[in-house]
BAVEX-827187 format. One line per field, with one value per residue (C-alpha): x negated, y, z negated; residue number from 1; residue in three letters. Coordinates in steps of 0.1 Angstrom, whole numbers, plus 5000, padded with zeros to 4 digits. Each point is the difference from the previous one (the first is absolute). Layout:
<sites>
x c(X,...)
y c(Y,...)
z c(Z,...)
resi c(NUM,...)
resn c(ALA,...)
</sites>
This chain:
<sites>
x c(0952,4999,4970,5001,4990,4970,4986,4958,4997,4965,4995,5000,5010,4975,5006,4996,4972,4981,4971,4992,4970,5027,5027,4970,4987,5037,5007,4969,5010,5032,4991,5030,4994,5034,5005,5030,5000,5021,5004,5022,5027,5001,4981,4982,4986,4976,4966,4980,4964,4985,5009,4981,4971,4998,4996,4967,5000,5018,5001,5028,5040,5021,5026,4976,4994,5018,5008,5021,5028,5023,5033,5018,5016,5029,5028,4997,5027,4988,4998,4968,5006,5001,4964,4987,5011,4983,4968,5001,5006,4983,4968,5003,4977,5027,5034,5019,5031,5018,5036,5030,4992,4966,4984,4969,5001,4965,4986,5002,4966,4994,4984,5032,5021,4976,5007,5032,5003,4978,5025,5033,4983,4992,4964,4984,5025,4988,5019,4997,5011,5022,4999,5033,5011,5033,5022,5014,5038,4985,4987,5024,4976,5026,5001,4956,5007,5023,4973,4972,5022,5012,4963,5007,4973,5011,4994,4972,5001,5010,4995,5009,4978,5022,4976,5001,5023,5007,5027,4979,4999,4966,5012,4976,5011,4981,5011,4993,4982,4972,5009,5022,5000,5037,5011,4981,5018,5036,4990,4988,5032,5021,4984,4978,4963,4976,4967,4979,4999,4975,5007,4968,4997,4959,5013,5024,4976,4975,5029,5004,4967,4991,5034,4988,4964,5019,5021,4972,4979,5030,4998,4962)
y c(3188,4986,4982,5023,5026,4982,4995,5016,5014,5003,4960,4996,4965,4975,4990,4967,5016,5011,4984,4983,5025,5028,4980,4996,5032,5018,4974,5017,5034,4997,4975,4971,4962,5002,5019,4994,4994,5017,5002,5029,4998,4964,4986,4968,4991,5012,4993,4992,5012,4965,4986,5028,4995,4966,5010,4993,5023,5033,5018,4971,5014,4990,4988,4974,4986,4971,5019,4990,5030,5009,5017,5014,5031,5019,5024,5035,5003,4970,5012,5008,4972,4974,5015,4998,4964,4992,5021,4977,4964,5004,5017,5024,5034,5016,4987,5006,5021,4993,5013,4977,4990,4991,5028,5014,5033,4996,4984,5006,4999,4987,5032,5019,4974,5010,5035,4995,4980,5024,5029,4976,4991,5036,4991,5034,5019,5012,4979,4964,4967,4981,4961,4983,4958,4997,4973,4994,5004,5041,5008,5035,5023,5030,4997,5001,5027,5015,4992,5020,5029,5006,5009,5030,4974,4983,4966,5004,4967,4963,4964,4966,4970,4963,4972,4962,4981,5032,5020,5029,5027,5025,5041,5024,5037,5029,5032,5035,5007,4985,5008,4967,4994,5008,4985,4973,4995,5003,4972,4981,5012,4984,4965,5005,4982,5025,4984,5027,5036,5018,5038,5015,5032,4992,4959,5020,5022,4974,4974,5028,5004,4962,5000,5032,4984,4966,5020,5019,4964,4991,5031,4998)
z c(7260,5034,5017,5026,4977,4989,5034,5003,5038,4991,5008,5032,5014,5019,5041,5012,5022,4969,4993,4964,5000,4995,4980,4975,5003,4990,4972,4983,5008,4981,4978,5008,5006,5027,5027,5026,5034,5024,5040,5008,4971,4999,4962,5008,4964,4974,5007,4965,4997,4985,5030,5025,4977,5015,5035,5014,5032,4986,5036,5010,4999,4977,5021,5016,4969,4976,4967,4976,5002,4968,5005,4973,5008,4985,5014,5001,4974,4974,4963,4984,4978,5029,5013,4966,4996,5041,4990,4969,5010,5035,4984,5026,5005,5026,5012,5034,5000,5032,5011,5005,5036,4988,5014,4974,4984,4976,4976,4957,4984,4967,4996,5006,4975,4977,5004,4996,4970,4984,5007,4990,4966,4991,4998,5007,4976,4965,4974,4976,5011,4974,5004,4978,4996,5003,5002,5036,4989,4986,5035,4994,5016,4993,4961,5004,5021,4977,4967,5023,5010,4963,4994,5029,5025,5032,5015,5031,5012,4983,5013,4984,5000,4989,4991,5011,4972,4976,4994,4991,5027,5001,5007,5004,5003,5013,4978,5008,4966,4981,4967,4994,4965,4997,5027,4990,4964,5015,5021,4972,4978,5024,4999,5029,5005,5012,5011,5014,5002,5019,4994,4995,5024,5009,5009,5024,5013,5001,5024,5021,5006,5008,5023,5019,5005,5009,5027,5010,5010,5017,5020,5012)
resi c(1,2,3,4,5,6,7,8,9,10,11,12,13,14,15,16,17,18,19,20,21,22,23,24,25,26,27,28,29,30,31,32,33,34,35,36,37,38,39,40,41,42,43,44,45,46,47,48,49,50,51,52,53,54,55,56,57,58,59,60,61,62,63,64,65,66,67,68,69,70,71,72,73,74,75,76,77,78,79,80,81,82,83,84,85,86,87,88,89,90,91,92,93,94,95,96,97,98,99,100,101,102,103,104,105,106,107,108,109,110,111,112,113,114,115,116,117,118,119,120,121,122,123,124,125,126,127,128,129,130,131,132,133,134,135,136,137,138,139,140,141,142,143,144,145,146,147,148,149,150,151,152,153,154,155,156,157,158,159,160,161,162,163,164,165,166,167,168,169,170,171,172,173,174,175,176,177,178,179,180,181,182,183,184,185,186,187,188,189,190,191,192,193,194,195,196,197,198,199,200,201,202,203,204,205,206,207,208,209,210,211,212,213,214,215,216,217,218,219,220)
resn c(UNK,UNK,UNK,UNK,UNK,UNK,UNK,UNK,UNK,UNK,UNK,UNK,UNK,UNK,UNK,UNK,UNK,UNK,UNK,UNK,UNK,UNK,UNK,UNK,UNK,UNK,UNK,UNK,UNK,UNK,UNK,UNK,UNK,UNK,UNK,UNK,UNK,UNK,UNK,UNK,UNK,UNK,UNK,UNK,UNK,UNK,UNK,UNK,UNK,UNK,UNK,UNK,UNK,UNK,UNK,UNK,UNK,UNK,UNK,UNK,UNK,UNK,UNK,UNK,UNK,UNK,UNK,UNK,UNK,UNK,UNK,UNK,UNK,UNK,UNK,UNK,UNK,UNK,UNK,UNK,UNK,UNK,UNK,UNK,UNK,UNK,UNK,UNK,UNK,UNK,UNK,UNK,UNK,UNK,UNK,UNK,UNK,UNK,UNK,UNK,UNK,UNK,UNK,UNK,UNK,UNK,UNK,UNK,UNK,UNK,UNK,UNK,UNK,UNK,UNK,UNK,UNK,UNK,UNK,UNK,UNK,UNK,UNK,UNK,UNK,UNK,UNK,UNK,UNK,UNK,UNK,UNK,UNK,UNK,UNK,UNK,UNK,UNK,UNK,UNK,UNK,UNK,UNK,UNK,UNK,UNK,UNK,UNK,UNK,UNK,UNK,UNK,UNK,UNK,UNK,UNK,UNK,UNK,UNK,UNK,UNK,UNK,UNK,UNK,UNK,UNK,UNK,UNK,UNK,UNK,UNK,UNK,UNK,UNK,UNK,UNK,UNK,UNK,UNK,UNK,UNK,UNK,UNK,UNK,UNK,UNK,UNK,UNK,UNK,UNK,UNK,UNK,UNK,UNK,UNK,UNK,UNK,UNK,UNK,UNK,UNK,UNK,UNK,UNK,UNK,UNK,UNK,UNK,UNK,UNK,UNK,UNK,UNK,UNK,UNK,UNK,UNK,UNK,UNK,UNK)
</sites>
C-alpha cells in the first residue's frame, strides 16, 4: 500500500490566517496533537498542540507568531512501512503526504494507520493466534505455512519480532480456526517453541469487541 491511499480528507489543514483559537479548537475535534499548515498547495510545517497551549492571546494568527514548526512529510507513493517507521520515531498524530513538486495532497491520521493495521493483521477476523521461537536461520515461513495448511487452516496474518543480542526470532500467526491443538502438536513435532496460544472463541469475541469500542472512540 501507498501513502496516498492512507490519506483522511476528513482533516482539514490549518491557514496561516487561522487563529490559535481554531487550531485548538480542531485538534480536539479530531483528537491529534499535529496538524499541518498549508497556503494554497504549498505545506509550511506541522504545527504541535503543546506548543498552541502556550499561547497566551488565542485570537492572534498563527502565521504572526514564533512556533517551533516540524516537517516531516512523505511522498504520495512511500510504502506503508516508511509511514509506520515516521509515525514511529517522530511520535507523530498525523503526517503530510505531499506530491513530487512538493505540492500537499492530505494528511494520514494515526487514526487511519490504526485502521489499517487492524485490517493487515486480520484483527477483526474469527480465528487463534499462534506465537513460535525459532531460531533466526528457521525463519521458513512456507514450511509453517505448510504445517498449518496440513491441518485444512490458513495463515490470516504473521509478523516477526528479532530481539537485541539473540538469535531467537518471535512469529506470531493469525489462523483462521480456533481449535489449534493439532496444529499445535505438528509444530511442536517438528522442534518448534510455541509460547502462547490464544484460541478461545469468547477471547476473540471479547478483542473484537474492545477493538470496535477502541475504533468507535476514535470516531467520536
Amino acid at each position: 500500500m501507498f501513502a496516498s491511499e492512507l490519506i483522511s480528507n476528513a482533516i482539514p489543514p490549518l491557514r496561516t490566517s487561522d487563529t490559535v483559537q481554531k487550531a485548538l479548537d480542531r485538534l480536539s475535534e479530531f483528537k491529534l496533537y499535529h496538524l499541518p499548515i498549508v497556503n494554497e498547495t504549498q505545506f509550511l510545517g506541522l504545527v504541535a498542540e503543546e506548543e498552541l497551549i502556550e499561547v497566551r492571546d488565542v485570537e492572534q494568527a498563527i502565521g504572526s507568531l514564533s512556533l517551533a514548526i516540524l516537517n516531516p512529510f512523505v511522498y504520495q507513493d512511500s510504502h506503508i512501512y516508511d509511514v509506520i517507521r515516521l509515525f514511529d520515531q517522530l511520535k507523530l498524530s498525523v503526517l503530510p503526504v505531499l506530491d513530487y513538486n512538493k505540492n500537499y495532497l492530505g494528511v494520514i491520521s494515526v487514526h487511519s494507520l490504526i485502521g489499517y493495521s487492524a485490517e493487515i493483521y486480520a484483527v477483526k477476523e474469527p480465528g487463534g493466534v499462534i506465537v513460535l521461537e525459532i531460531s533466526n536461520r528457521n525463519n521458513s515461513l512456507s514450511h509453517m505455512a505448510q504445517i498449518v495448511e496440513a491441518d485444512n487452516a490458513q495463515i490470516l496474518s504473521s509478523y516477526v519480532q528479532s530481539f537485541p543480542d539473540s538469535t531467537k526470532l518471535e512469529v506470531t500467526l493469525k489462523i483462521n480456526k480456533t481449535e489449534l491443538s493439532g496444529i499445535i502438536s505438528s509444530f511442536e513435532r517438528y522442534n518448534y517453541v510455541v509460547k502462547a496460544v490464544f484460541n478461545s472463541t469468547s477471547t476473540d469475541q471479547g478483542t473484537e469487541d474492545r477493538y470496535n469500542s477502541f475504533m468507535n472512540y476514535l470516531n467520536v
